[in-house]
N, C-alpha and C positions, 0 to 999 in steps of 0.2 A: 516842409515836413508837416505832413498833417496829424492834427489832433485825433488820438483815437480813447473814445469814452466808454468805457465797462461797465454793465449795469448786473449787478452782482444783489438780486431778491435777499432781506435777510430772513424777513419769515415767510419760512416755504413750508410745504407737509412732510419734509425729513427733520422732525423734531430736533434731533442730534445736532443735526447738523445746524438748522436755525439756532439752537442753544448755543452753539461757539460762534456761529458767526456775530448772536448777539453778544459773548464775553469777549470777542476779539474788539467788534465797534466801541466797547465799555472801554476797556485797555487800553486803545489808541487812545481817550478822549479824555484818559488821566494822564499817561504821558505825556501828550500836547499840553494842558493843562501845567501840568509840574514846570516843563522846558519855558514856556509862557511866563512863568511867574518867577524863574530864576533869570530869563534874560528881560524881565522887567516890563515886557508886552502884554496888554490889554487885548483882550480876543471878545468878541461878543457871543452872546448868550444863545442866538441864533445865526444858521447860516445863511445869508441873502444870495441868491444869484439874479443878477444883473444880465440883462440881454439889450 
């Protein structure tokens, strides 16, 4: 099964639309956050990708 990668711009020239996509990125990034800290896991500050 291959990997398939979706590159999804969050600031683009449809204001609106950049505006939620930036409060959707915000939202995820508390809920992971919250889940993280209830099941007692350390996340770092940054995300590294390794190749």
């Amino acid at each position: 099964m291959a990997a398939q990668n979706h590159v999804h711009r969050v600031v683009i020239p449809d204001r609106k639309l950049a505006a939620s996509r930036i409060a959707l990125s915000l939202a995820a990034k508390t809920v992971l956050a919250n889940e993280f800290r209830i099941l007692g896991i350390s996340a770092p500050e940054k995300n590294v990708i390794l190749e």
